[in-house]
C-alpha positions, 0 to 999 in steps of 0.5 A: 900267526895261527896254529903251526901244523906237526906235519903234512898229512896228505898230497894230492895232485890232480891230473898231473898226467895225460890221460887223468891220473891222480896222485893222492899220497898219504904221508907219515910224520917222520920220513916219507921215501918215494922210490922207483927207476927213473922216468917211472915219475918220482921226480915229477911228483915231488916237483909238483908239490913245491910248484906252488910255494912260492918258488922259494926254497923255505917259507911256510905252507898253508892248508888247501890248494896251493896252486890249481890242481895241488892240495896239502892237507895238515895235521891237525885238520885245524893247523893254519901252517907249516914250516917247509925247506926244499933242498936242491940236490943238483951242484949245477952253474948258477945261471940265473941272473934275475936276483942281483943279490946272488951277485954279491959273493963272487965265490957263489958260482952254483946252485949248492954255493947259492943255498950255503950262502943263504943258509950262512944268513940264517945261521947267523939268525939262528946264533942270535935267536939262541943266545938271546933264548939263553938269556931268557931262560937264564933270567927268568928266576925260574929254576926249571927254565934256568936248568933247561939253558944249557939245553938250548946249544945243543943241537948246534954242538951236535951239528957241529960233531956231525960235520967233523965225523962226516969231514974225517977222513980229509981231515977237515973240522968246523970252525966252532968259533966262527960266526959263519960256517967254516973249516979247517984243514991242515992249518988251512982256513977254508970256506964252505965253497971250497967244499966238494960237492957232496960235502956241500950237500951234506951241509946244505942238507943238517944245516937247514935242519938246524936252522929250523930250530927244532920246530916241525917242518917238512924237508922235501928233496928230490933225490937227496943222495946226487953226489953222496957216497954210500956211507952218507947215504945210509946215515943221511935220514938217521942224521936229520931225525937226530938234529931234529926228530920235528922234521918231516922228511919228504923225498924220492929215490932210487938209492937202496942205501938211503932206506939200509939204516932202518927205513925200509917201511917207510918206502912207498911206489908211485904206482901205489899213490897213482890213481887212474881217475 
């Protein structure tokens, strides 16, 4: 498959306004925050630069242009690839039709219940990539691969506890026996369409970071706190780098309480990655 990249390094942009402005964004490895008022071209930016994958929400980016006007530098300069997961922040109807895929759970009704039911698909892969890591290890006559299994559910268990303190105060709690994602709430057995749509987003958001399974990848998100109370909000970053401290996180704001637990330095204006040549 080639080198896998650490992170992105760089975002470049060519004319992606009248008038010839360039965007050239270089880019930390743990979290990069976009921000400004609106219509100032935050959002612009960071739809530009997933334009070109694909249009799908996760897959792999490779280095140079990936579509006329658009180049992603990687680091280290010799990675052949990296990990990327886009999330869509917006819980609107679900209104294309052109995939008959999306037709096949009638309880998918939007764009947040369209990712959770994609995101139910790899968290089974990712159950199965573990347990079979855990065998692995647990069989490998190697003491120190040995003692390293128990280290593997980990991250998932965190997930887990993550869910629940989120979910307090409506009493809601993760199944942690079920295959799928699930919860419970005074007894009742409820699947993750039943979510509000900010507790669908919090999901959709830690669940593709678990996923990843630890491996370095970039999570892009447009304004990521649509529907987020401020208590998530101030937590949202801290949570993704705790469940992986791989991710590159890549997204634009104009929430003050996203940067309030610590990320202030890590805020960039679109003026200072605008060039006017």
């Amino acid at each position: 498959m080639g080198k896998q990249a650490e992170y992105i390094s760089k975002i470049e942009i060519k004319a992606l306004w009248q008038g010839g402005r360039h965007i050239e964004w270089e880019l930390r490895p743990d979290v990069n925050i976009l921000s400004g008022i609106n219509g100032v071209g935050k959002s612009t930016i960071i739809n530009h630069s997933v334009k070109g994958l694909h249009n799908i929400d996760s897959g792999e980016i490779l280095p140079g242009e990936v579509m006329q006007g658009i180049n992603i530098r990687l680091y280290p300069a010799d990675a052949e690839y990296i990990k990327y997961d886009v999330i869509r922040s917006f819980d609107r109807p679900l209104l294309r039709s052109d995939l008959l895929e999306k037709l096949a759970d009638s309880r998918v009704r939007t764009e947040l219940d369209w990712q959770i039911y994609k995101l139910q698909r790899r968290f089974l892969d990712y159950q199965v990539n573990i347990g079979n890591k855990i065998i692995e290890y647990l069989t490998s006559g190697d003491p120190e691969k040995m003692a390293l299994a128990t280290e593997i559910p980990k991250p998932k268990a965190m997930f887990q506890d993550m869910m629940d303190r989120l979910f307090d105060d409506t009493k809601k709690k993760i199944d942690r026996k079920s295959n799928e994602i699930q919860f419970f709430q005074n007894g009742d057995t409820l699947t993750p369409y039943q979510l509000s749509s900010g507790e669908k987003q919090m999901l959709v958001i830690l669940l593709t970071v678990l996923v990843e399974d630890g491996e370095p990848h970039a999570l892009i998100m447009d304004e990521p706190e649509v529907s987020l109370h401020i208590e998530w909000q101030q937590q949202l970053i801290s949570l993704i780098r705790q469940l992986n401290p791989k991710a590159q996180v890549i997204m634009s704001t104009h929430a003050p309480a996203l940067i309030m637990d610590g990320w202030q330095d890590c805020v960039i204006e679109v003026e200072e990655i605008t060039n006017p040549n």
